[in-house]
BATIDO-713143 format. One line per field, with one value per residue: residue in three letters; x, y, z of N, C-alpha, C, O, CB in turn. Coordinates in steps of 0.1 Angstrom, whole numbers, plus 2048, in hexadecimal, padded with zeros to 3 digits. Atoms other than C-alpha are relative to their C-alpha. Glycine has a CB too. Layout:
BEGIN
aa (ala/...)
n_X (X/...)
n_Y (Y/...)
n_Z (Z/...)
ca_X (X/...)
ca_Y (Y/...)
ca_Z (Z/...)
c_X (X/...)
c_Y (Y/...)
c_Z (Z/...)
o_X (X/...)
o_Y (Y/...)
o_Z (Z/...)
cb_X (X/...)
cb_Y (Y/...)
cb_Z (Z/...)
# end
This chain:
BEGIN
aa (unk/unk/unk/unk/unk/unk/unk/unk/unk/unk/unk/unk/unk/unk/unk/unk/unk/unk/unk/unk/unk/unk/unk/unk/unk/unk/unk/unk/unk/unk/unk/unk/unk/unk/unk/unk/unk/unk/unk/unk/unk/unk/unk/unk/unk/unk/unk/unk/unk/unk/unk/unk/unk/unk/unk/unk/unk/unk/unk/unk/unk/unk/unk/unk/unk/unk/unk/unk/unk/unk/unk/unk/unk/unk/unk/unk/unk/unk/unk/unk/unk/unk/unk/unk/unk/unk/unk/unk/unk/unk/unk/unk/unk/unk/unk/unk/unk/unk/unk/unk/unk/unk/unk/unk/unk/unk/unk/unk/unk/unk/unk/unk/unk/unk/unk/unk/unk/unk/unk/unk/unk/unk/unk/unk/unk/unk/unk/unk/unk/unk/unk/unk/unk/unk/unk/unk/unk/unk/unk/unk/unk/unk/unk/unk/unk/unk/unk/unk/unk/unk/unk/unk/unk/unk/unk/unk/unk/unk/unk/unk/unk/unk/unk/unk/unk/unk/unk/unk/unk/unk/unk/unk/unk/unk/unk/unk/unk/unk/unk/unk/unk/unk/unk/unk/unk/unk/unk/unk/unk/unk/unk)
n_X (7F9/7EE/7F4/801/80B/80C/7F1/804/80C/7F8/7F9/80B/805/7FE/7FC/809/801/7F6/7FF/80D/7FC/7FA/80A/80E/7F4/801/80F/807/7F7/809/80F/7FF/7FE/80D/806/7F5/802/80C/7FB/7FA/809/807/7FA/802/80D/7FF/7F8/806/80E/7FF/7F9/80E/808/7FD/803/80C/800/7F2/802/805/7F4/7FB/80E/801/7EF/800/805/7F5/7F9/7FF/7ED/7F2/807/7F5/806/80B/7FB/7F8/80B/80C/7F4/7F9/80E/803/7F0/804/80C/802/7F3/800/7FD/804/7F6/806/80A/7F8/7FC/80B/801/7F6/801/80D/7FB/7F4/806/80A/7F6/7FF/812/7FE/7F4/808/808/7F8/804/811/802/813/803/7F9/80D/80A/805/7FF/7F1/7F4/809/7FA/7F0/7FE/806/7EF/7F7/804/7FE/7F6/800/7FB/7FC/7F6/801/7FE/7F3/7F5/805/802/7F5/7F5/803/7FC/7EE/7FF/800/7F4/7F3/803/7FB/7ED/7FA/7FB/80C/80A/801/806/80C/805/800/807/810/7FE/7FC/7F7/7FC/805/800/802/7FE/7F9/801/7F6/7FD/7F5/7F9/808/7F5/80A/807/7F8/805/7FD/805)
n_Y (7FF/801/80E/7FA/801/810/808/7F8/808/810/803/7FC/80D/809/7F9/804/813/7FE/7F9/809/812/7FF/7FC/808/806/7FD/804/80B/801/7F5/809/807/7FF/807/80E/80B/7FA/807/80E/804/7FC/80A/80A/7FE/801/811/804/7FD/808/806/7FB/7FF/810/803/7F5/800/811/7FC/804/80C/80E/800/806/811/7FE/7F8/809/80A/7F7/7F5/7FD/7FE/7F3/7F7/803/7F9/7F5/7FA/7FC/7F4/7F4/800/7FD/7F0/7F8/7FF/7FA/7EF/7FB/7FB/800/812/807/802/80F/80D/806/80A/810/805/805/808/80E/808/808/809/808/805/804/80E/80B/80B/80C/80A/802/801/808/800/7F8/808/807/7FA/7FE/7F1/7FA/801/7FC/7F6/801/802/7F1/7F4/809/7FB/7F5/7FC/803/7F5/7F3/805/7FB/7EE/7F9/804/7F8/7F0/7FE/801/7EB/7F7/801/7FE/7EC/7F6/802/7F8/7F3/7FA/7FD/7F1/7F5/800/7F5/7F7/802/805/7F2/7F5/805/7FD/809/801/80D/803/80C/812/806/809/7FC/800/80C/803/808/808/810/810/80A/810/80F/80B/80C)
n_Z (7F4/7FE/7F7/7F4/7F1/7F9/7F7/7F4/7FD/7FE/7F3/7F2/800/7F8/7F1/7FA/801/7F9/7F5/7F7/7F6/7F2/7F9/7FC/7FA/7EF/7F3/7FD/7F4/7F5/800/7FA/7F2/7F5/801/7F5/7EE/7F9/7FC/7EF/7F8/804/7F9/7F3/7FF/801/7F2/7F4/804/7FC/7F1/7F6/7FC/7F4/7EF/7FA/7F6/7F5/7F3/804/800/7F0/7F3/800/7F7/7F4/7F5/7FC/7FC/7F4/7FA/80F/805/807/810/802/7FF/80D/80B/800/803/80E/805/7FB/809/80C/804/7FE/808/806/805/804/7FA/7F4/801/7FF/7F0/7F8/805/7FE/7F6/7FB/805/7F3/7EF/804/806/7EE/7F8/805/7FA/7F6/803/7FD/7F3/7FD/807/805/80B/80E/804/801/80E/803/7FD/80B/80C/7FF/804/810/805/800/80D/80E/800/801/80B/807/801/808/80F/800/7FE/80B/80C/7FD/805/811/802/7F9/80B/80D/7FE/7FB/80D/80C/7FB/7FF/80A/7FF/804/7F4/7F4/807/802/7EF/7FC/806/7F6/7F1/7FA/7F4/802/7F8/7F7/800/7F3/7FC/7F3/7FB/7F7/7F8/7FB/7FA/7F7/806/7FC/7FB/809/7F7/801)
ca_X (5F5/620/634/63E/61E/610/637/62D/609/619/630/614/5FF/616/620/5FC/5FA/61A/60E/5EC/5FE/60F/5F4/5DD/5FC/600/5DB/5DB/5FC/5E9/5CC/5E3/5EF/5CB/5C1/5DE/5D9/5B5/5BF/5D3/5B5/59F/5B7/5B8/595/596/5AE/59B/57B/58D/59F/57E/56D/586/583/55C/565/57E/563/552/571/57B/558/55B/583/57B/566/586/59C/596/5B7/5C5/5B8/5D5/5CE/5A9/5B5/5D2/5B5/59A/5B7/5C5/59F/599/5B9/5B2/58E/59A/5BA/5BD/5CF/5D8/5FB/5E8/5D2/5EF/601/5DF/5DC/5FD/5F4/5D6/5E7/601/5E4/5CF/5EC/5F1/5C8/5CD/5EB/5D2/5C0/5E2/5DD/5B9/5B1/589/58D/5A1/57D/566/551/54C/570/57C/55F/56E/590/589/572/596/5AB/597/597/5B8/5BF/5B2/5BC/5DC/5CF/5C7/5E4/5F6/5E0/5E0/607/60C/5F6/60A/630/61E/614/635/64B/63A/63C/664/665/672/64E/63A/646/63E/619/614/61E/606/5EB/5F3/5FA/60D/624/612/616/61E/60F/625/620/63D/640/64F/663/651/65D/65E/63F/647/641/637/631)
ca_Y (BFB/C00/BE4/BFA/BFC/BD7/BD1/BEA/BDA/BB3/BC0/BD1/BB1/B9A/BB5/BB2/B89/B8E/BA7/B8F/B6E/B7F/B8F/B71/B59/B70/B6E/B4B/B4A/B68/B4C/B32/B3F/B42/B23/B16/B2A/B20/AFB/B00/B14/AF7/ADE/AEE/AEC/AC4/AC2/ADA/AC6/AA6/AB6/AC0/A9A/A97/AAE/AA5/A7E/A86/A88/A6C/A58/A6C/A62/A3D/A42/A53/A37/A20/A3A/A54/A5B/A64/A89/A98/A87/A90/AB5/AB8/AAD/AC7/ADF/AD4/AD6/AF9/B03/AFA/B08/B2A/B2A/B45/B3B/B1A/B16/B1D/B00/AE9/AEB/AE6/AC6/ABF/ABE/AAF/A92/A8B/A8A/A76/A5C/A5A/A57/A3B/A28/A24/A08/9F7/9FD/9F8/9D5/9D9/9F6/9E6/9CF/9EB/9EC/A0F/A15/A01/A0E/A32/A29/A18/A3B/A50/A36/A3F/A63/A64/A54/A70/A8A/A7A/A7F/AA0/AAB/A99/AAB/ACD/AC8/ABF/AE2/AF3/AE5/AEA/B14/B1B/B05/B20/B3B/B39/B38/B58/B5F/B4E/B66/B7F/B77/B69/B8F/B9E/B8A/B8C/B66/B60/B3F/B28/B12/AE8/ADA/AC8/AC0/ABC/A99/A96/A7B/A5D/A42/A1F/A07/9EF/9CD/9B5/993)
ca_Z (C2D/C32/C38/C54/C66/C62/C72/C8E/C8F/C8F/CAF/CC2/CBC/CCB/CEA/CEC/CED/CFE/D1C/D1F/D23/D3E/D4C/D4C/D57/D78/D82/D7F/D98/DAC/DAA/DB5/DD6/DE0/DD9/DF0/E0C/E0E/E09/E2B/E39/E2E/E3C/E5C/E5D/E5B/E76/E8F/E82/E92/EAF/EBD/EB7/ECB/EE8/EEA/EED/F09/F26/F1B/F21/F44/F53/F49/F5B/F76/F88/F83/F8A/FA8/FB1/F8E/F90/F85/F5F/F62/F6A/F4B/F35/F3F/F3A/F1B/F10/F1D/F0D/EED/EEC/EF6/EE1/ECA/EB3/E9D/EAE/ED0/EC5/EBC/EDF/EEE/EDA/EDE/F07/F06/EF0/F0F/F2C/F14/F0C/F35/F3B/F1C/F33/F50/F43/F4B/F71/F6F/F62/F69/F53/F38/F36/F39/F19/F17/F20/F04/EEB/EF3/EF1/ECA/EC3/ECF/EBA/E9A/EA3/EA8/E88/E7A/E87/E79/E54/E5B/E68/E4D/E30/E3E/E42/E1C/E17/E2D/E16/DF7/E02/E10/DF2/DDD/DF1/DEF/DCB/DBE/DAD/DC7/DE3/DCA/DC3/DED/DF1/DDA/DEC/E0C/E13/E31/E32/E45/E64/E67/E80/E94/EB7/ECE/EE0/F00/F06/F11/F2F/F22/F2C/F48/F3B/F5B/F5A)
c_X (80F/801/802/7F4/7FE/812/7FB/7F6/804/806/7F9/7F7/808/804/7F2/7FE/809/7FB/7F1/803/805/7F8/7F5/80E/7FE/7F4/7FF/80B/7F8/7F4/808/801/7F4/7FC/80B/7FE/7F2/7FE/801/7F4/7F5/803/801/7F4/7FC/808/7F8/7F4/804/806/7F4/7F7/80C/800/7F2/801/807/7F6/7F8/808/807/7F6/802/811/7FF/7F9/808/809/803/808/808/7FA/806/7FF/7F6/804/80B/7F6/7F6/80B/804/7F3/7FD/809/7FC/7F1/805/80A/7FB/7FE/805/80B/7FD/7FB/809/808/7F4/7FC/80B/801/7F8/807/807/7F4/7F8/80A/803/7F5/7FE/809/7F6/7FA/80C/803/7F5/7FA/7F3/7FD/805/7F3/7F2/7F8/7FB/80C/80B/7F7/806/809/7FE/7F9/813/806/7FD/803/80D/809/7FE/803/811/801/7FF/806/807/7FB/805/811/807/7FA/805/80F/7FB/7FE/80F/80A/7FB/803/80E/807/7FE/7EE/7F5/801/7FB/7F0/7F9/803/7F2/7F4/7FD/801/80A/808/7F7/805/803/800/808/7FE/809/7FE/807/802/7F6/806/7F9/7F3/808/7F7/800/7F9/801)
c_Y (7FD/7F3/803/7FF/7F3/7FB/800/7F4/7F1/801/800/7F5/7F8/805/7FE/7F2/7FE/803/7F9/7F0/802/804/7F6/7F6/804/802/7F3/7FC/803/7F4/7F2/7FF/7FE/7F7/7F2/800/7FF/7F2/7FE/803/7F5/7F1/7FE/7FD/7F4/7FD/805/7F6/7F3/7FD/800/7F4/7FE/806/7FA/7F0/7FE/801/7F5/7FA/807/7FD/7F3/803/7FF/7F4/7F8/808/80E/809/809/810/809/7FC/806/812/806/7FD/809/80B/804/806/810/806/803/805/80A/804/809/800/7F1/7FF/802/7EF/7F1/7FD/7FE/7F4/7FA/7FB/7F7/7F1/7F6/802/7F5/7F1/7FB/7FB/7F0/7F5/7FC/7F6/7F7/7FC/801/7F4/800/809/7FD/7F7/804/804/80E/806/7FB/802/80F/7FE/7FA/80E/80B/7FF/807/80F/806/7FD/80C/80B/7FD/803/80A/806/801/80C/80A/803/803/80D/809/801/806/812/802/7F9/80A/806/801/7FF/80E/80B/7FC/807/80E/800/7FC/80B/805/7FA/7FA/7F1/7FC/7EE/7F6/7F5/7F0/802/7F6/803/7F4/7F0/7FD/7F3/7F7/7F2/7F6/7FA/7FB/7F6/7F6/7F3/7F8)
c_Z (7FD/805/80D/80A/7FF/806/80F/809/809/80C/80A/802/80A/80E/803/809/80D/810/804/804/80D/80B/805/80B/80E/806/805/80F/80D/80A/807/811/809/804/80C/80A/801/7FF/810/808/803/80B/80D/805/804/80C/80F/801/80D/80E/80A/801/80F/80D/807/801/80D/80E/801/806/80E/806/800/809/80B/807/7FE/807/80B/7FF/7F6/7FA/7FB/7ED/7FD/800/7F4/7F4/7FE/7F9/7F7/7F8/7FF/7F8/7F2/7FE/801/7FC/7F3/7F2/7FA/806/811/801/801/80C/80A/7FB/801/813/806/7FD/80D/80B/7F5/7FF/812/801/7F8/80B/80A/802/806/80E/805/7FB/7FD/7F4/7F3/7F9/7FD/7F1/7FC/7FB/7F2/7F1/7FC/7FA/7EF/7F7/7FC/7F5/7EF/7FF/7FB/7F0/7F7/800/7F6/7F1/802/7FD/7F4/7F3/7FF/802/7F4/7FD/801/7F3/7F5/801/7FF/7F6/7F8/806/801/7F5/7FE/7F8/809/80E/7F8/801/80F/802/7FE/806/80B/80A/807/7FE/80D/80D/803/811/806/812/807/80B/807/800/808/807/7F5/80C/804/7FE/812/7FC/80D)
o_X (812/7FC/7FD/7F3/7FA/815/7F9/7F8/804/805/7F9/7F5/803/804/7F1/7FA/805/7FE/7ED/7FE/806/7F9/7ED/811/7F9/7F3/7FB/808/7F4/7EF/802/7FC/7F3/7F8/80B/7FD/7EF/7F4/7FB/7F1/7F1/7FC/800/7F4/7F4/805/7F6/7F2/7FD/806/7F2/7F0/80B/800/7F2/7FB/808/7FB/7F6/802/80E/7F8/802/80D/805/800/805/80B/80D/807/812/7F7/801/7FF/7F7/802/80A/7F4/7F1/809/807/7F5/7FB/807/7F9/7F0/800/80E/7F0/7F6/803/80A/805/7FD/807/809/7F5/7F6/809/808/7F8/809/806/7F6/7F7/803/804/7F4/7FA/804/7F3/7F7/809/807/7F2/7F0/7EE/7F4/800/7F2/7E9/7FC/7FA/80F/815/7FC/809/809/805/7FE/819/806/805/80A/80F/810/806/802/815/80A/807/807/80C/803/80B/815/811/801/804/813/802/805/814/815/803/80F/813/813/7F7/7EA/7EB/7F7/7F4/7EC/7ED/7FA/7EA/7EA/7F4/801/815/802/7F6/80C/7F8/806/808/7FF/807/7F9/811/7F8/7EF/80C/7EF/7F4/812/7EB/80A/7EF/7FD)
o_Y (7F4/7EC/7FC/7FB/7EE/7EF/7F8/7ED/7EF/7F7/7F9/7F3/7F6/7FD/7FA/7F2/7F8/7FA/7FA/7E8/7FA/800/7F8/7F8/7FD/804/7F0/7F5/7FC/7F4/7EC/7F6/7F7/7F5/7E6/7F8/802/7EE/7F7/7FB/7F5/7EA/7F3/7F6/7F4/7F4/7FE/7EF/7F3/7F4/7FA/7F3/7FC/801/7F8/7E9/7F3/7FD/7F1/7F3/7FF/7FB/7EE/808/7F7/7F2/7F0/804/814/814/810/813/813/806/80E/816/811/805/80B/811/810/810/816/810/80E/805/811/80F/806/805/7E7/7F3/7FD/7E5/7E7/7F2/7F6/7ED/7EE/7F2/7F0/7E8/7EA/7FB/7EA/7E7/7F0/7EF/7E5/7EA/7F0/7F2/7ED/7F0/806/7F8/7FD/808/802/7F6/7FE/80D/810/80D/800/7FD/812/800/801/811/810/807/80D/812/80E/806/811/814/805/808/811/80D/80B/814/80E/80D/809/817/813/80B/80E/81A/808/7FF/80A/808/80C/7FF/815/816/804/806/815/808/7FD/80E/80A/801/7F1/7F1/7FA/7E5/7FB/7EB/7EB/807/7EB/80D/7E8/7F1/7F8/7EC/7FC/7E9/7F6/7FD/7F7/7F7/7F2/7F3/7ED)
o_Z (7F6/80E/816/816/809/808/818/813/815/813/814/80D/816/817/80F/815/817/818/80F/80C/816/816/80E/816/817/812/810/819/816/815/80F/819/813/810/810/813/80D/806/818/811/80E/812/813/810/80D/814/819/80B/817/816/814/80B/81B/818/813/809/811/819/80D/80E/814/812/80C/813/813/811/807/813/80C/7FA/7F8/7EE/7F7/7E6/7F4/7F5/7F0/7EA/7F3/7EE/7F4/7F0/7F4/7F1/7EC/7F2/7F8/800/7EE/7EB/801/809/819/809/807/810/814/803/801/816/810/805/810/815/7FA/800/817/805/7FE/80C/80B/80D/80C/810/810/7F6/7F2/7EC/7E9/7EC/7F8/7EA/7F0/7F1/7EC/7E7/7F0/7EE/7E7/7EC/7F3/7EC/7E8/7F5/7F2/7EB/7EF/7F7/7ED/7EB/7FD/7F3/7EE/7EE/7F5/7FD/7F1/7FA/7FA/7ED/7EF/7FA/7F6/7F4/7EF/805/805/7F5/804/7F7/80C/816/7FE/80A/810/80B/807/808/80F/816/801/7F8/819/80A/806/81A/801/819/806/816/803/7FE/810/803/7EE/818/7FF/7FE/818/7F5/80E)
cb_X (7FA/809/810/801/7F1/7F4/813/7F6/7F8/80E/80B/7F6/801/809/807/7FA/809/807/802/7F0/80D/80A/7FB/7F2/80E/807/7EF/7FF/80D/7F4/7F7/806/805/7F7/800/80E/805/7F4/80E/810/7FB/804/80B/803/7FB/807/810/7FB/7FD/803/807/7F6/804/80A/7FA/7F3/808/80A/7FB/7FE/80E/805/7EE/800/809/7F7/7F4/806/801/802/80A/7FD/7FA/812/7FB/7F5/805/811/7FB/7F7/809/804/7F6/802/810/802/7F3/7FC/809/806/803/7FE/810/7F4/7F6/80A/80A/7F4/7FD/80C/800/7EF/80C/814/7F2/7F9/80E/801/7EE/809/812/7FB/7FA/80C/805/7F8/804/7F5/804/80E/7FE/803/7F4/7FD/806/809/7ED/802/80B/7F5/7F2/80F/7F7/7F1/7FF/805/7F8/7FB/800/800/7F7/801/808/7FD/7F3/7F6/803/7FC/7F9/802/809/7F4/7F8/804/802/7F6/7FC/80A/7FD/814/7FA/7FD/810/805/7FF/808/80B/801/7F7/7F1/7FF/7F5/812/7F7/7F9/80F/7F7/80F/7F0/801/801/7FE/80A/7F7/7FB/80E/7F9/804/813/7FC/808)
cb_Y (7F7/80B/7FF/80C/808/7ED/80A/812/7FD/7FB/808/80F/7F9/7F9/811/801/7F7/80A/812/800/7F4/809/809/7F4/804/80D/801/7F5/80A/80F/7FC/7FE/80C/801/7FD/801/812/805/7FC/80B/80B/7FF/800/80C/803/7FA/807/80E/7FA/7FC/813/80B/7ED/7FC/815/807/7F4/814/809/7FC/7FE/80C/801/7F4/80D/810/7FA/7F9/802/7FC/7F0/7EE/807/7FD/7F5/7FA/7FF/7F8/7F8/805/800/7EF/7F9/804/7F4/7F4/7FE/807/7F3/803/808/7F9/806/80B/800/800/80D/805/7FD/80A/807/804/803/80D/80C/807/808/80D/80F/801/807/803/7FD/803/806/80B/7F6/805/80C/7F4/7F8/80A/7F7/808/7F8/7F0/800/805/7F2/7F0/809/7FD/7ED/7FE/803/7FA/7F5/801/807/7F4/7FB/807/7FA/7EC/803/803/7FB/7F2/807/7FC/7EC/7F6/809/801/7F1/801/802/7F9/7F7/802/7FF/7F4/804/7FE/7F6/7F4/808/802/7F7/80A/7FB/802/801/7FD/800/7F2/7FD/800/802/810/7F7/803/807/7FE/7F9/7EF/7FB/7FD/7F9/803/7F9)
cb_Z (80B/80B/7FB/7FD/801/7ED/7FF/7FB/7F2/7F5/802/7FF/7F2/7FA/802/7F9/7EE/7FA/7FF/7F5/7FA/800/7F9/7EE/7FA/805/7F8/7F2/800/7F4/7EB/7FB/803/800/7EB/801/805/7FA/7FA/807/7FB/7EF/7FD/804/7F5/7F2/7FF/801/7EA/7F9/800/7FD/7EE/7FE/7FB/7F8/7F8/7FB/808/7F4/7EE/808/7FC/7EA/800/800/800/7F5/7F7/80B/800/7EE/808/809/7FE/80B/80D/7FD/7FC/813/803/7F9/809/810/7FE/7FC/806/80E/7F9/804/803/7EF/7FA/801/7EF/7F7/808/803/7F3/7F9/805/7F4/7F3/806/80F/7EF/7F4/80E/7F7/7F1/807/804/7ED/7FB/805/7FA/803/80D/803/805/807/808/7FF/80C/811/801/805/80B/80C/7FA/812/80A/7FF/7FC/80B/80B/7FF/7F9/810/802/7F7/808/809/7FB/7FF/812/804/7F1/806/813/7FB/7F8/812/813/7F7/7F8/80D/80A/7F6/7F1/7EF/803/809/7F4/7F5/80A/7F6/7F0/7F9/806/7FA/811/800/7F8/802/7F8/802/7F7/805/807/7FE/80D/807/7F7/817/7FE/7F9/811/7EF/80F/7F6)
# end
């Protein structure tokens, strides 16, 4: 064999070597994006999972209310609502402004124990209220998780080869949840 050809050979070898590191390289990118965007999918998953503990503890805790409370039907009424909302939301930023309403009557329906003292002692009422507590807690990790999912998709997605490869496989940038908190009076303090 020529010098010439085992040169030829030697180049097409390494354009081989060459055009399969590149080729395997961009599957495994290809392979990352997915694996991100079903993280977040995953993530979301864990958060609805704890959204809805919490929905179905929620009349549990207006029945024990409601016999201290009568009167206070405009609370009972933004939480069926918030509830309703969020079951028949569409979509996941549907879902977060109905958890973001429910949160503000639930955080009112919490304050009433402060103008209810028998209910502040009711053992149900404050078995509920440590159930929420934990709930709430995690929806907190949830959130939190499913947010770092969300930074780590879309920091890739805006490098110059991860919008590339989030193209080629149809991954959309995704969502943080974040839900909007009005403004809250201070607590009056009596003594």
């Amino acid at each position: 064999m020529s010098k010439g050809i085992k040169t030829v050979l030697t180049v097409l070898g390494v354009l081989v070597v060459l055009a399969g590191s590149i080729l395997l390289w961009g599957i495994g990118q290809y392979n990352r994006v997915i694996a991100m965007d079903e993280q977040v999918r995953s993530q979301w998953a864990q958060v609805e999972n704890q959204l809805k503990r919490r929905f179905d503890l929620i009349p549990n805790l207006v029945e024990t209310v409601k016999g201290y409370a009568k009167h206070e039907k405009e609370i009972f009424e933004s939480l069926a609502q918030a509830r309703t909302k969020y079951f028949q939301a569409g979509n996941m930023q549907e879902k977060v402004e109905a958890a973001g309403g429910f949160e503000r009557a639930l955080s009112r329906l919490l304050m009433l124990q402060e103008n209810y003292p028998e209910l502040k002692a009711n053992e149900s009422f404050l078995k509920l209220q440590d159930t929420l507590e934990g709930t709430e807690n995690r929806i907190a990790v949830e959130r939190k998780r499913y947010n770092d999912a969300v930074r780590r998709l879309n920091t890739y997605r805006r490098t110059v080869l991860g919008r590339f490869f989030a193209a080629l496989a149809g991954v959309e940038a995704a969502s943080y949840f974040q839900v909007e908190e009005k403004e809250k009076a201070a607590p009056t303090v009596r003594f």
